[in-house]
DOVO-101819 format. One line per 3 residues: for each residue x, y, z of N, C-alpha, C. Coordinates in Angstrom, 3 decimals, padded with zeros to 6 digits, m for minus. Example, Ala and Ser with C-alpha at 12.3 -4.5 7.8 and 13.67 -1.06 7.14 Angstrom:
2
013.190,m005.690,007.800,012.300,m004.500,007.800,013.200,m003.300,007.800 | 012.850,m002.250,007.080,013.670,m001.060,007.140,012.900,000.030,007.870 .
//
This chain:
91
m028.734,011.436,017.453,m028.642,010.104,016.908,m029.444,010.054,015.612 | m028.877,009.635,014.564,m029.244,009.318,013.251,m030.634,007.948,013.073 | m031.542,008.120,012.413,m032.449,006.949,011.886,m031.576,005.656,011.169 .
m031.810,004.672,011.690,m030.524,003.643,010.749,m030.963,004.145,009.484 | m032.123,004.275,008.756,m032.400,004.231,007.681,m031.612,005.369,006.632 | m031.278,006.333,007.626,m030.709,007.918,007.434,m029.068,007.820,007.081 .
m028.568,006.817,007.507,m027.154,006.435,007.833,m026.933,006.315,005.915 | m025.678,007.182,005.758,m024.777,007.033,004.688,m023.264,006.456,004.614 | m022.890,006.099,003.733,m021.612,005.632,003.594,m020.557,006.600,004.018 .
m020.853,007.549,003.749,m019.819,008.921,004.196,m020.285,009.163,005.784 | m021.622,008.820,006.674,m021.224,008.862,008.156,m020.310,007.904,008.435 | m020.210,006.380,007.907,m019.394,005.688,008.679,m018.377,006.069,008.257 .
m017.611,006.344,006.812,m016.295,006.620,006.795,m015.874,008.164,007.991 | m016.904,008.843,008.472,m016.815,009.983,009.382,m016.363,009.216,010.606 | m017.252,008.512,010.958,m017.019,007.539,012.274,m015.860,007.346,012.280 .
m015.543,006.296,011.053,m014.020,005.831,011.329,m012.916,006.743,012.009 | m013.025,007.900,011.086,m011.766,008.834,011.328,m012.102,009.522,012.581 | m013.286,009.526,013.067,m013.289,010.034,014.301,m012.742,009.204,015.577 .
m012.542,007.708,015.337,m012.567,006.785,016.146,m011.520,006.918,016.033 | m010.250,006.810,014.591,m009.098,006.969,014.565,m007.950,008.579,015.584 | m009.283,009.667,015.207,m008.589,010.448,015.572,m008.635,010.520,017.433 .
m009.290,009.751,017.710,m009.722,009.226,019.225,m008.180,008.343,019.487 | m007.553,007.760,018.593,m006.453,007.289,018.754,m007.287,006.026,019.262 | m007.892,005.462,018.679,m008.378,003.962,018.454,m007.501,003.394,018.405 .
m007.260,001.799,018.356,m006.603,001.380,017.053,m007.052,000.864,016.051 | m006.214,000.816,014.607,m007.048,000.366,013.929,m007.910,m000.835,013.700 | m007.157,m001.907,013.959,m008.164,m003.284,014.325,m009.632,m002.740,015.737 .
m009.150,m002.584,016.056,m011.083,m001.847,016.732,m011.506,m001.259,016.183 | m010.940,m000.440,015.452,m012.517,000.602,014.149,m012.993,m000.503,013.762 | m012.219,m001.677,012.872,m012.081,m002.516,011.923,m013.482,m003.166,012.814 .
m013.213,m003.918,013.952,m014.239,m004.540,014.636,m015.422,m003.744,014.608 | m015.451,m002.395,015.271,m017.038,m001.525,015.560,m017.509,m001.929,014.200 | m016.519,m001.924,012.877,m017.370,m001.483,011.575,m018.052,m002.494,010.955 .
m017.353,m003.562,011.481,m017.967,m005.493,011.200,m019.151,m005.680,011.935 | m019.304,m005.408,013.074,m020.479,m005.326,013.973,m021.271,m004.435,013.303 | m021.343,m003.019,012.945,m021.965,m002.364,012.500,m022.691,m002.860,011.360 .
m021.808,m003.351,010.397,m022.202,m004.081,009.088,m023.120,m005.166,009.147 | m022.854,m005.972,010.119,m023.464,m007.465,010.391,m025.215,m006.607,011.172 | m024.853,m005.493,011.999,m026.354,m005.277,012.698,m027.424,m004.918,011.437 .
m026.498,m003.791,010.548,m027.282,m003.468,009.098,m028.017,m004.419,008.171 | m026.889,m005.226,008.372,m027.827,m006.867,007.754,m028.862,m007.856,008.151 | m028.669,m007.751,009.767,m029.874,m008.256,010.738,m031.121,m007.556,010.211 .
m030.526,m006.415,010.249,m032.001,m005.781,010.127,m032.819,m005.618,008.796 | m031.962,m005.987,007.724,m032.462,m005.557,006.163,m033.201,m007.360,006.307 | m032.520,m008.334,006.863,m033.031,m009.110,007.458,m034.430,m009.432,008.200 .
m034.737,m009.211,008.611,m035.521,m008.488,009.514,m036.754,m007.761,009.236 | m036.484,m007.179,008.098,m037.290,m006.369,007.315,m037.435,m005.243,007.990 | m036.791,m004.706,008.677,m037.012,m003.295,009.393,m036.296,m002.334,008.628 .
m034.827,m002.909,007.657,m034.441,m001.669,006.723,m034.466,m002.588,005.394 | m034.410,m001.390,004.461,m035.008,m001.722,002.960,m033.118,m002.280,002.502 | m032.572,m001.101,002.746,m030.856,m001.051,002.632,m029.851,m000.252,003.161 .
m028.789,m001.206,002.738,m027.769,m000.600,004.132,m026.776,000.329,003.501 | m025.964,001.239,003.797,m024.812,001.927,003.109,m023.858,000.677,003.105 | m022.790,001.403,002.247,m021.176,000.755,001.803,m020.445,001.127,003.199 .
m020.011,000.119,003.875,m019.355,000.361,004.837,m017.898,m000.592,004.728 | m016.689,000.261,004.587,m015.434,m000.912,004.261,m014.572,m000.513,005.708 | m014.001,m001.768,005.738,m013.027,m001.697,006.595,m011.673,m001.122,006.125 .
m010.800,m000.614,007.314,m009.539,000.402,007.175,m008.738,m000.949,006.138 | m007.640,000.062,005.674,m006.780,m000.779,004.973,m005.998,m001.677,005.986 | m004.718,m002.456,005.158,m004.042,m002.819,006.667,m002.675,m001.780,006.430 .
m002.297,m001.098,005.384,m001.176,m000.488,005.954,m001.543,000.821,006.752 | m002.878,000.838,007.040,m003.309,001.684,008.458,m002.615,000.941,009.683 | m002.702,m000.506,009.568,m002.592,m001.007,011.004,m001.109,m001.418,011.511 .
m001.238,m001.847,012.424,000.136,m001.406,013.284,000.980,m002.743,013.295 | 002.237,m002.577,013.093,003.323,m003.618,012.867,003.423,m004.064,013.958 | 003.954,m005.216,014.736,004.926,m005.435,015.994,006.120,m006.043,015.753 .
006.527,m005.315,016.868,007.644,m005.369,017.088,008.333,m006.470,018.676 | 008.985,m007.448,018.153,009.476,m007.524,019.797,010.530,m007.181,020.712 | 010.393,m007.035,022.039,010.602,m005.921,023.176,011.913,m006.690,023.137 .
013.161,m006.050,023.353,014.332,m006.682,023.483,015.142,m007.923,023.945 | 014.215,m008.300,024.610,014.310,m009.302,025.777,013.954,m010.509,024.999 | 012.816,m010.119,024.127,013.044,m012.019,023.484,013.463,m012.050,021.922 .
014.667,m010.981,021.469,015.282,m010.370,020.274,016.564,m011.675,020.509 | 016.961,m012.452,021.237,017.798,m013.273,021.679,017.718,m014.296,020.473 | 018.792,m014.738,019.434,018.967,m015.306,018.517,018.544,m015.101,017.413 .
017.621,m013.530,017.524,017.258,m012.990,016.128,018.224,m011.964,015.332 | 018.623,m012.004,014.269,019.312,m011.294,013.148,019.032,m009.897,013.663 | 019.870,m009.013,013.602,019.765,m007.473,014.358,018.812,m007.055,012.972 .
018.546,m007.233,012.054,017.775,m006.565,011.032,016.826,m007.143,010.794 | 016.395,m008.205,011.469,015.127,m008.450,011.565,014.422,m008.933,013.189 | 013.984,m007.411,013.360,013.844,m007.242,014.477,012.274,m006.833,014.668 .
011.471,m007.008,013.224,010.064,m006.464,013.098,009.574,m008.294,012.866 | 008.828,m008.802,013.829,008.070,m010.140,013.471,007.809,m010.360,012.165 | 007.389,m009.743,011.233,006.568,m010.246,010.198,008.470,m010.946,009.205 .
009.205,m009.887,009.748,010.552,m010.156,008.866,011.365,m011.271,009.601 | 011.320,m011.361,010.908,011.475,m012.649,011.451,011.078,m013.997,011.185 | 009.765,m014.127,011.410,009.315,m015.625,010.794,009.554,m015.529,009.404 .
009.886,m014.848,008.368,009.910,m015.267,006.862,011.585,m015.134,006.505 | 012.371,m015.154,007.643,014.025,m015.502,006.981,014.046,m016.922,006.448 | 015.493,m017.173,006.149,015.060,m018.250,005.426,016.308,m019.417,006.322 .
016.069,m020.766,006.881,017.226,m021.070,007.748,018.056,m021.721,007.334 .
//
């Protein structure tokens, strides 16, 4: 285990991809790394650290589309069958 004080921007981007390659998903890296960020600040807070690394969250075309399961595809356009393209047709 690392000293917070020891912690670099390149361990958490390590973290990430380790969490990813754990087959995370991406909105939970996204969360550990907000928590992580917010504890770094408690503590610079706090006065226990001087400063914190650059810690960013994943992009979003990391994160995962949905889709809905056939069953409630009932009155939707066969080509828009991905939600985000559903709610933005036009009626």
């Amino acid at each position: 285990m690392l000293p917070a004080a020891s912690i670099t921007g390149a361990d958490v981007a390590k973290y990430a991809n380790l969490r990813l390659d754990e087959e995370a998903a991406p909105a939970t890296v996204n969360r550990e790394l907000a928590l992580l960020r917010r504890a770094f600040r408690l503590a610079i807070r706090q006065g226990l650290l001087a400063a914190m690394p650059v810690i960013m969250t994943l992009r979003r075309s990391l994160q995962r589309s949905f889709e809905l399961p056939p069953r409630f595809r009932m009155g939707i356009p066969a080509g828009a069958v991905n939600i985000s393209t559903a709610c933005h047709r036009e009626w």
